[in-house]
C-alpha positions in Angstrom: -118.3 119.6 82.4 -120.7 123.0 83.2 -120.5 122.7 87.0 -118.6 120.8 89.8 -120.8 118.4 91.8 -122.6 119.4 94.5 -120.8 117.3 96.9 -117.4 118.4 95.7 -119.0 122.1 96.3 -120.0 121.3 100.1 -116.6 119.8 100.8 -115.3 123.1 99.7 -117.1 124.4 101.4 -116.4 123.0 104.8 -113.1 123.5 104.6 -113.3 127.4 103.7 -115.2 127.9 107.0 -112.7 125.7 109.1 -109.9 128.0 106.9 -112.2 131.4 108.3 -112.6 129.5 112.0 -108.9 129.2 112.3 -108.1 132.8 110.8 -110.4 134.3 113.4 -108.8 132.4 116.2 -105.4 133.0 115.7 -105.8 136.5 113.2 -103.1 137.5 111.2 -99.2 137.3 111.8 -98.7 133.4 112.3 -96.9 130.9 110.3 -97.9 129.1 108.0 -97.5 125.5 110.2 -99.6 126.9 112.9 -102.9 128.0 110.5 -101.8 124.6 108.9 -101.8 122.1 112.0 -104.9 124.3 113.3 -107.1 123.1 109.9 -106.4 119.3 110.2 -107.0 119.7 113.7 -110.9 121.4 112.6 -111.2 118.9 110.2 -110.4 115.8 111.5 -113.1 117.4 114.3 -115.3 117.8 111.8 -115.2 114.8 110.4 -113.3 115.0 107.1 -111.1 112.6 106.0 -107.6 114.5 105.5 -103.9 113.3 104.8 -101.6 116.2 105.4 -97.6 116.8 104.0 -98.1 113.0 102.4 -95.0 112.4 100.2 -95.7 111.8 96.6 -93.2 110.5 94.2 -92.9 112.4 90.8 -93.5 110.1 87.6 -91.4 110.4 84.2 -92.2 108.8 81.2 -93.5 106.2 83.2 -90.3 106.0 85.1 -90.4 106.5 89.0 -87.7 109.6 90.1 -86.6 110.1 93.2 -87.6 113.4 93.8 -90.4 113.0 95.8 -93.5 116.3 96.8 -95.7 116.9 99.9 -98.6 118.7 99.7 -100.4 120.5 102.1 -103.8 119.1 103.1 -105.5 116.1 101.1 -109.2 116.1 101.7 -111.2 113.6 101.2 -108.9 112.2 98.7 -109.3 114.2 95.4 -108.9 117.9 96.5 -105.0 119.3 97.1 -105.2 122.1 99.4 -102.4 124.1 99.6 -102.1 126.8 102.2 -100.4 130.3 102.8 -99.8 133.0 105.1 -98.2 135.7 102.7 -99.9 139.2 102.4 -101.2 138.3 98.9 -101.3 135.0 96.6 -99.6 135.0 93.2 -98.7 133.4 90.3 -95.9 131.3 91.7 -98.4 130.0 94.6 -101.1 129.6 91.9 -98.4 127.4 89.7 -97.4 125.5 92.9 -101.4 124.3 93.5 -101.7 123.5 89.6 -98.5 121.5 89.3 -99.2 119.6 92.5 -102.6 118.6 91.1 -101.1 117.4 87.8 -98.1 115.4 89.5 -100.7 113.8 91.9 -103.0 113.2 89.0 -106.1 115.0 91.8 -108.8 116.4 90.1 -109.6 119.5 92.4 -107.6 122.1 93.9 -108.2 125.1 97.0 -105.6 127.2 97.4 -106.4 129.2 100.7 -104.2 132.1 102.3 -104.5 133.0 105.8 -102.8 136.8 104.6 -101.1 139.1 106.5 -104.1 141.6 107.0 -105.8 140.0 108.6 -108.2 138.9 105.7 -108.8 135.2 104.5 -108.8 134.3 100.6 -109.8 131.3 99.0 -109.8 130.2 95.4 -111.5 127.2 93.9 -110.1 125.2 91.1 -110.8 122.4 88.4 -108.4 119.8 86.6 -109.6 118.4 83.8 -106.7 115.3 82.4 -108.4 115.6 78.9 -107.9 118.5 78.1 -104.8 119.5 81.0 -106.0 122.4 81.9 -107.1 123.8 85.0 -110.1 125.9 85.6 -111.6 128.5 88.9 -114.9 128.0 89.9 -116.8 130.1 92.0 -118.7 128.9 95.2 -121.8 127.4 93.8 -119.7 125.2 91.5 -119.9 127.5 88.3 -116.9 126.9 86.0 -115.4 130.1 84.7 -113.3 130.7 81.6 -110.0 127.9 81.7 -106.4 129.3 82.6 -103.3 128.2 80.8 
């Protein structure tokens, strides 16, 4: 794969600039529920099919545990969006996106945090199950190098 579709791209897209509505709104210095419950609200308005905090069970060795996940924001049904309000993103909130993507078996991932400066940030990424690994793309869809 060279590029993500187009129509995955525009979906992005549309969420990023709900994510930049809501920031300018409410600015910096909220929680993290309230940026949150203030996206489903702009995309349900918008139109965009979204399941948010729905419980997923974790799978092992084709066994069922009990231990059970919620992530974020599902949008349309193949992209796990998974929000912050921390004054930068990191590793461990990078890690948190990738393994929800590979537990939930969803090929495409937005990690999205609202910061405490005052300034929005946004990164893109790609799962690919062949391979398992994860790759950023920038906003037109362009794959860049895989991460680990």
């Amino acid at each position: 794969m060279n590029g993500v579709d187009n129509e995955i791209v525009q979906l992005y897209y549309i969420v990023i600039n709900k994510a930049y509505e809501v920031m300018n709104y409410f600015k910096k210095g909220l929680q993290e529920s309230a940026y949150h419950a203030a996206l489903e609200w702009e995309l349900h308005d918008a139109g965009v099919q979204v399941e948010t905090e729905q419980p997923f069970h974790i799978w092992y060795k084709g066994n069922r545990l009990d231990k059970m996940y919620k992530i974020d924001l599902v949008v349309n049904g193949n992209i796990v969006v998974e929000l912050k309000a921390k004054e930068e993103i990191t590793s461990e909130h990078r890690l948190q996106l990738f393994n929800y993507m590979r537990l939930a078996n969803l090929p495409f991932g937005l990690l999205i945090n609202f910061g405490t400066k005052g300034t929005l940030s946004a990164e893109r990424y790609f799962y690919d199950t062949t391979t398992n690994t994860i790759t950023l793309f920038d906003s037109k869809g362009t794959l860049l190098p895989p991460l680990k």
